[in-house]
C-alpha positions in Angstrom: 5.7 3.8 -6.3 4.8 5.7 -9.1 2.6 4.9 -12.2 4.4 2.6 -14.9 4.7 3.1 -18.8 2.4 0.0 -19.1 -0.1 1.7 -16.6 -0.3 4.8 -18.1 -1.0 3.1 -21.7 -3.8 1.5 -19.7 -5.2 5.2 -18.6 -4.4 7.3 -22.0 -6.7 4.7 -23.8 -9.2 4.7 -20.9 -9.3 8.2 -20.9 -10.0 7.8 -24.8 -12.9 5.9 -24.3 -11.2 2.8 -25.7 -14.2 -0.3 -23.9 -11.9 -3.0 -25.2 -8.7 -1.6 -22.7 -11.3 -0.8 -20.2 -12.9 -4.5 -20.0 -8.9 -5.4 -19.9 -8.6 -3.5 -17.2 -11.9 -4.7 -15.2 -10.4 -7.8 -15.9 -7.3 -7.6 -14.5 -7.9 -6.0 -11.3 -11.2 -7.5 -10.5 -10.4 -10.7 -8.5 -8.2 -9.1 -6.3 -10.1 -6.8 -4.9 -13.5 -8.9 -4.7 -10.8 -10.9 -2.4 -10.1 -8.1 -0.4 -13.7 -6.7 -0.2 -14.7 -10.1 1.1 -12.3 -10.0 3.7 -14.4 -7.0 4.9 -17.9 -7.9 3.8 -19.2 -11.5 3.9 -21.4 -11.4 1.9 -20.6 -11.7 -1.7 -23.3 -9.2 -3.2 -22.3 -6.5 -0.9 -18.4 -7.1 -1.8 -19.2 -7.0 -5.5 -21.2 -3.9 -5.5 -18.5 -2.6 -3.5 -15.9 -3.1 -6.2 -18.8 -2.2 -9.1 -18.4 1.0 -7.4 -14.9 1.4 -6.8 -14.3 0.7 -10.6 -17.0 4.2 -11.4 -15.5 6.2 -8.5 -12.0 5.0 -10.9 -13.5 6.2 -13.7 -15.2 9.9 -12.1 -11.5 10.5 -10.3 -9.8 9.6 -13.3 -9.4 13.4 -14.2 -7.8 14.3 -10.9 -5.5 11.1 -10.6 -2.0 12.4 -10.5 0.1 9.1 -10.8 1.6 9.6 -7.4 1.0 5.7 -6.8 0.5 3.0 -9.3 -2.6 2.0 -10.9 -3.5 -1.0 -7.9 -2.5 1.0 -4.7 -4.9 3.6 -6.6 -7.6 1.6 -6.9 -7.3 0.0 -3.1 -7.2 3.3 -1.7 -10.7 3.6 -3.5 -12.1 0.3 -2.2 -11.0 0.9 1.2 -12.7 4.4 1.1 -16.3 2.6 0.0 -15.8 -0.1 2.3 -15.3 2.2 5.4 -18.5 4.4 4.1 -20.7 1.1 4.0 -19.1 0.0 7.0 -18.0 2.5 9.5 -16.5 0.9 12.5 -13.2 0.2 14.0 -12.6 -2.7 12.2 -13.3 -1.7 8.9 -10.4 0.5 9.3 -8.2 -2.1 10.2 -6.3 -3.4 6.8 -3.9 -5.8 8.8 -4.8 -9.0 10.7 -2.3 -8.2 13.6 -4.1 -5.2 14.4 -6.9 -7.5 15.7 -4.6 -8.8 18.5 -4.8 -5.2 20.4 -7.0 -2.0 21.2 -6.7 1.0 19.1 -6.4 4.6 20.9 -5.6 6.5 17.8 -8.2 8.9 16.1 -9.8 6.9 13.3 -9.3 10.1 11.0 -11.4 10.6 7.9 -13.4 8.2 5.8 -12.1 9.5 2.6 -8.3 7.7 2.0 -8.0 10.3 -1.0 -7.9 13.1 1.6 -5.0 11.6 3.3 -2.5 13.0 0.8 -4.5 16.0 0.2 -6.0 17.5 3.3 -5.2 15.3 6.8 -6.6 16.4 10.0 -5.1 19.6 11.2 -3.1 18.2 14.3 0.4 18.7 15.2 3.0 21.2 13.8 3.3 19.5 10.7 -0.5 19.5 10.0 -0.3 23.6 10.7 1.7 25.0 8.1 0.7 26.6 4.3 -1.0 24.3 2.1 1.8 24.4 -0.5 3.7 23.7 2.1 2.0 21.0 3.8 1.6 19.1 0.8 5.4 19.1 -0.4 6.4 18.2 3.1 3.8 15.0 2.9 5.5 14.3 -0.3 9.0 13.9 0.7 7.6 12.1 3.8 6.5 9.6 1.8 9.6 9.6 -0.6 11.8 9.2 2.5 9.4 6.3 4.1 9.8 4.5 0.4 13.6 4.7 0.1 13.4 3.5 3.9 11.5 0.4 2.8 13.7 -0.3 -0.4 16.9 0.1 1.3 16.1 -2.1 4.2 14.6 -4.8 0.8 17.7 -4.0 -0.5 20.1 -5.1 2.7 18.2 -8.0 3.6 17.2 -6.5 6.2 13.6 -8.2 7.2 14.2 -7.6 11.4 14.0 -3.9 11.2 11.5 -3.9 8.2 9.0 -6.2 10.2 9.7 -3.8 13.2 8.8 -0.6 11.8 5.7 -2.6 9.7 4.3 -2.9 13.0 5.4 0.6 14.7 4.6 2.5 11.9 1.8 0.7 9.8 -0.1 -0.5 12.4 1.0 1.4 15.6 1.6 -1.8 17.5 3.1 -0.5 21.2 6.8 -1.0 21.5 6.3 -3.7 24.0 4.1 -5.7 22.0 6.5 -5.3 19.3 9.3 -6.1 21.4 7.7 -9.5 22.4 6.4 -10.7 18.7 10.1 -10.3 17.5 12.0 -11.8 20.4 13.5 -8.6 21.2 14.1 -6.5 24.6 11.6 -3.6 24.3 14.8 -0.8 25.0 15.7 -2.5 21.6 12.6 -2.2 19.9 13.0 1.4 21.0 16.2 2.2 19.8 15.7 0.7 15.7 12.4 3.0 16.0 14.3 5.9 17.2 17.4 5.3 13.9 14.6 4.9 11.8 12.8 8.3 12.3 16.1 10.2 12.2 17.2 8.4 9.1 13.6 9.7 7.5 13.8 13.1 9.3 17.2 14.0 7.7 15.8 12.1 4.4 13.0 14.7 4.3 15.2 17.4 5.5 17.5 17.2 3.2 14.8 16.8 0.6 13.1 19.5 1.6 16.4 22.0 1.5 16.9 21.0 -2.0 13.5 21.9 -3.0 13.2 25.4 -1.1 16.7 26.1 -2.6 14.9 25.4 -6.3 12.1 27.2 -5.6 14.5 30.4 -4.0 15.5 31.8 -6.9 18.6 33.2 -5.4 16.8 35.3 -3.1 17.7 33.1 0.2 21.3 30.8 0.5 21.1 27.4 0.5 22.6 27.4 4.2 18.6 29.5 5.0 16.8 26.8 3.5 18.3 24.1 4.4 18.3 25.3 8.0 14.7 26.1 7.4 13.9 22.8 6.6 16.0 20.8 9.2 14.2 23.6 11.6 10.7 22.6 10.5 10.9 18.7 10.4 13.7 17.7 12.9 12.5 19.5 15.0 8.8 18.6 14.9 7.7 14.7 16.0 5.9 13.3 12.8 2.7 12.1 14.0 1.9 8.5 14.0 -1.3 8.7 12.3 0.8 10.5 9.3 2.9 8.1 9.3 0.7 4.9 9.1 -2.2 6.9 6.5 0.9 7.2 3.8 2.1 3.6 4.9 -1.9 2.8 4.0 -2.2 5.1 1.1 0.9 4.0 -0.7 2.0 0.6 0.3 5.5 1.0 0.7 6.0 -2.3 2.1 3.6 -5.1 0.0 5.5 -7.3 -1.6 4.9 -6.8 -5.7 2.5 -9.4 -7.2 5.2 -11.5 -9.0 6.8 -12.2 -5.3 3.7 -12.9 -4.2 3.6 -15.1 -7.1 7.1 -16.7 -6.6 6.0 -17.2 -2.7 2.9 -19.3 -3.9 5.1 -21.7 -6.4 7.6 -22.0 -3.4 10.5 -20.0 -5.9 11.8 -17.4 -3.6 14.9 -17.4 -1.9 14.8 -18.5 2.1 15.1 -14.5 3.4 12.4 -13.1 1.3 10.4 -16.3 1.8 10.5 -15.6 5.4 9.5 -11.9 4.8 6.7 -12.2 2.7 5.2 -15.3 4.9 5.4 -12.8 7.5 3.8 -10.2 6.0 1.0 -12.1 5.0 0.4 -14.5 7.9 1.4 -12.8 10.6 1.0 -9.0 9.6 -2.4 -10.2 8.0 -2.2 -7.6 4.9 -5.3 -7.9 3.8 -4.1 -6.4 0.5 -1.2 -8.8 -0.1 -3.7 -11.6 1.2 -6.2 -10.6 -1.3 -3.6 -11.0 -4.2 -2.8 -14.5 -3.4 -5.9 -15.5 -2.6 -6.6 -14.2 -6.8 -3.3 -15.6 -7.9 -4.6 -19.2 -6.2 -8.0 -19.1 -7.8 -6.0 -18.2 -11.5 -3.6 -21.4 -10.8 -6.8 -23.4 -10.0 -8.3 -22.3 -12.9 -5.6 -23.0 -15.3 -5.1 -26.1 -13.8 -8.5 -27.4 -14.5 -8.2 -26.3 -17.7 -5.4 -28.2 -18.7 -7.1 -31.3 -17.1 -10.2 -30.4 -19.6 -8.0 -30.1 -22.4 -5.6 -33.2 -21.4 -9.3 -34.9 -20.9 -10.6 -34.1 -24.6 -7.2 -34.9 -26.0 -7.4 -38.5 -24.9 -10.4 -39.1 -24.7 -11.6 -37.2 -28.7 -10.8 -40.2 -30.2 -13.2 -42.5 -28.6 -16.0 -40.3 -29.5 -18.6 -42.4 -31.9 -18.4 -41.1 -35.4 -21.5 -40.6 -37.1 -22.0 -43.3 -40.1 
């Protein structure tokens, strides 16, 4: 989740004012999210100057970029953000094709993704405390929501995963959910309710360990552990929280190389399944927009090699000059 070695080479030498690592950046990143712009804007002009502009808001926000995500879910955050200013509607909100298939109730929340982490609405108990305390609470949250994710990678575990994809990324109803997976909606119920315990005592715990760091012997760890189990447990975690970190950091999107392996037909049959759910039937625009960039570079390189088998063969019949 956080920023690699290899990204922060990228940003040291950006930060230095190095244009060669900056066009090799530009590079890099640029197809995918044209593809994902598009998916938003139809027209191509206004999905280019879209992602002219996420690459300068990059560059002004560079300062303030903490490497809490890596370098991409950075830089969607900041194309989602221009993409809902230029187009403010429901839709534009929406980052997962499934979401099409049923009303949304929920508060759209702010236009600015970069305030998610920083400054959400102020709704619900967990919204009301101290800013320091706010923000180390969203943390964790979001720590506990990505060991979740790997765990359930990790176990094979695609059912549940898919399931709380739905619940908590795109707040699909239980029922719905229930009757897109085959499953009786009491079930549906039930996985969501282990799931938010397993992340409540996750952040709890969490939470406990950091208060008792930050105590400096003045309270027992029993107090602040207590303290925290008191304040989180206790408290439902809002479902806009939970689907604006989801958003924010990604938790779920398969890495580009499994997209990769999923285009060349590579991986094995479970994560296959997975990832052809999450792009087809979840819709992830994100994910979408990947393969759609990793297609186009295949096309490319296969025309290519057809140009170069063509001039191999075909160099020799060229009429020399006498």
């Amino acid at each position: 989740m956080a920023i690699t070695k290899g990204e922060q080479y990228f940003l040291d030498r950006i930060k230095q004012g190095d244009e060669q690592v900056w066009a090799d950046f530009v590079s890099r990143y640029r197809g995918r999210l044209v593809r994902f712009a598009r998916a938003k804007l139809p027209q191509r002009e206004d999905a280019e100057d879209v992602v002219q502009e996420t690459f300068i808001a990059f560059l002004r926000s560079i300062a303030k970029y903490r490497g809490e995500c890596d370098l991409e879910t950075y830089l969607f955050a900041l194309i989602r953000r221009k993409i809902i200013d230029s187009y403010r509607s429901a839709g534009a909100r929406k980052v997962c094709l499934i979401q099409d298939a049923w009303d949304s109730d929920h508060d759209e929340g702010s236009s600015d993704l970069l305030d998610v982490v920083e400054s959400p609405a102020q709704t619900a108990s967990w919204y009301a405390r101290a800013d320091e305390q706010q923000s180390l609470e969203k943390t964790v949250l979001a720590d506990a929501l990505s060991d979740l994710v790997d765990g359930l990678k990790k176990n094979l575990n695609f059912r549940d995963l898919q399931i709380i994809e739905m619940l908590f990324y795109c707040q699909i109803p239980n029922k719905d959910v229930a009757k897109r997976m085959g499953l009786d909606e009491k079930a549906v119920a039930l996985i969501k309710h282990r799931h938010l315990k397993q992340i409540k005592e996750n952040v709890a715990r969490r939470l406990g360990a950091c208060n008792r760091d930050a105590s400096c012997g003045v309270r027992s760890a029993h107090d602040e552990t207590h303290d925290a189990k008191r304040t989180t447990q206790d408290d439902p975690i809002p479902d806009s929280l939970l689907t604006d970190l989801w958003e924010y950091y990604r938790f779920s999107c398969p890495k580009r190389n499994t997209i990769g392996a999923y285009m060349l037909g590579t991986l094995e049959p479970d994560w296959h399944k997975y990832v052809e759910f999450h792009l087809k039937v979840l819709g992830c625009r994100f994910c979408q927009a990947n393969l759609d960039d990793l297609q186009s570079q295949s096309q490319e390189t296969q025309q290519e090699a057809f140009q170069a088998r063509i001039m191999e063969s075909t160099i020799g019949f060229l009429t020399r000059p006498t």
